[in-house]
NUGUZA-532018 format. One line per 10 residues: number of its first residue (from 1); for each residue x, y, z of C-alpha. Coordinates in nm, 2 decimals. Each point is the difference from the previous one (the first is absolute). Example, Ala and Ser with C-alpha at 12.3 -4.5 7.8 and 13.67 -1.06 7.14 Angstrom:
BEGIN
1> 1.23 -0.45 0.78; 0.14 0.34 -0.07
***
This chain:
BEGIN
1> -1.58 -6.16 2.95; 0.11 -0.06 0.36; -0.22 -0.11 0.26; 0.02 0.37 0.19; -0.19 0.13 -0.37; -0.24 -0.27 0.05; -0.11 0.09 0.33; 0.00 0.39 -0.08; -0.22 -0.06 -0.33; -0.25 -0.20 0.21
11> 0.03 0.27 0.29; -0.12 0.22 -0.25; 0.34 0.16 -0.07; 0.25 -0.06 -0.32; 0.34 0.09 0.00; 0.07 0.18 -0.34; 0.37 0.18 0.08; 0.30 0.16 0.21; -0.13 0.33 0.11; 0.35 0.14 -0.18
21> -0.12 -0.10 -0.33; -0.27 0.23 0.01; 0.15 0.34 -0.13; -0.14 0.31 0.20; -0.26 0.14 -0.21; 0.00 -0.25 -0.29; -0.22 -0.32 -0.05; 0.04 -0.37 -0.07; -0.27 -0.26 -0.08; -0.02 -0.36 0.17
31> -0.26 -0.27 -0.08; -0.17 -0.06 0.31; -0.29 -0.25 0.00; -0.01 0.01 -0.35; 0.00 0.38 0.02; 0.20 0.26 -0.15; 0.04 0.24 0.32; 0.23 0.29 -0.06; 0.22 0.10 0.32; 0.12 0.32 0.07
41> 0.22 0.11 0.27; -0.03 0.46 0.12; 0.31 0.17 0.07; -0.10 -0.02 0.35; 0.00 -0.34 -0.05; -0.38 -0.07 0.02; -0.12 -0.30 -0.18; -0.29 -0.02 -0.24; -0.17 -0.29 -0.23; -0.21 0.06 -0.23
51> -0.14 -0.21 -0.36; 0.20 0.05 -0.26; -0.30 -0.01 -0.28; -0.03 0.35 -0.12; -0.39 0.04 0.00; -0.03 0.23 -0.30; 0.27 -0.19 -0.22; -0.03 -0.39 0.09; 0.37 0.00 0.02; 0.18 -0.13 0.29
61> 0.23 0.30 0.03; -0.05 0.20 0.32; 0.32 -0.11 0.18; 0.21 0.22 -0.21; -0.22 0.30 0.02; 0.13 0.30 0.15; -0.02 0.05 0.40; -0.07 0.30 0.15; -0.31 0.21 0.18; -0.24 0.16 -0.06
71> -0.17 0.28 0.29; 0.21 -0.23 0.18; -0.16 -0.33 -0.07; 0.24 -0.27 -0.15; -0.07 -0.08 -0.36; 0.17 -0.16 -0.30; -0.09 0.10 -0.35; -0.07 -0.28 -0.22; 0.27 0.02 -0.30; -0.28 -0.02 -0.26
81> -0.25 0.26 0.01; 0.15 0.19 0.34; -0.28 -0.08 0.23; 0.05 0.02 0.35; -0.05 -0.29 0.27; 0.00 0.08 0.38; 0.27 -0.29 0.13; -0.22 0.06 0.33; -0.35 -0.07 -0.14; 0.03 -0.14 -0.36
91> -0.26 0.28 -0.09; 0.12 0.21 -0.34; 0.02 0.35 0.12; -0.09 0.11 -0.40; -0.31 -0.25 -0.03; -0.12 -0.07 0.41; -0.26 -0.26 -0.21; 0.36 -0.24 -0.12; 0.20 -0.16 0.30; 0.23 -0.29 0.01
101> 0.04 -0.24 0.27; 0.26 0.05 0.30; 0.12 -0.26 0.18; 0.14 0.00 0.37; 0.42 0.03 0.03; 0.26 -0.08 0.30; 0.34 -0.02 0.08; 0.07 -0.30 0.18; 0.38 0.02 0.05; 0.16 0.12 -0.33
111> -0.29 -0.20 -0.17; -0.31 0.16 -0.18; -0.31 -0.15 0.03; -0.31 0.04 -0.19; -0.36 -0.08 0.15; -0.16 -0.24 -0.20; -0.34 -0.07 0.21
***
């Protein structure tokens, strides 16, 4: 880890990737903090991180879920059971009791960060 991670992780802010390796509309998972956050990336190239624990499974599988919307609120539908998760608020629009966790994202340069305070 470089010095520049250092300071960003103690900031509050890990580096996780190149904003090009996130595919538009598709996730990717990163251990962050000793976290499995998944990372998606909206066509118009709005980020989002979310947990990647599906709540009703226990598997840590959201990051390849399928993006999309729903009445206009991003979601991704957990590949297990189909559930979906707002990428805005974590909530489950099928079960508004079940959330997961988001977590704060940035571009700094070409770099995404996640929040991790």
């Amino acid at each position: 880890m470089t010095v520049l991670s250092e300071e960003l992780e103690q900031a509050g802010w890990t580096p996780v990737c190149s904003y090009t390796d996130l595919l538009p509309e598709r996730g990717v998972c990163a251990l962050v903090g000793g976290r499995q956050i998944a990372l998606f990336r909206a066509f118009d190239g709005t980020l989002f991180a979310i947990g990647n624990r599906d709540p009703f499974s226990g598997a840590h599988v959201l990051s390849r879920g399928i993006m999309g919307t729903r009445a206009g609120e991003p979601v991704v539908a957990s590949p297990m059971h189909k559930q979906a998760f707002s990428l805005v608020t974590g909530v489950c629009l099928d079960d508004p009791a079940t959330a997961v966790p988001t977590y704060p994202v940035r571009l700094t340069g070409e770099t995404v960060e996640v929040g991790t305070g």
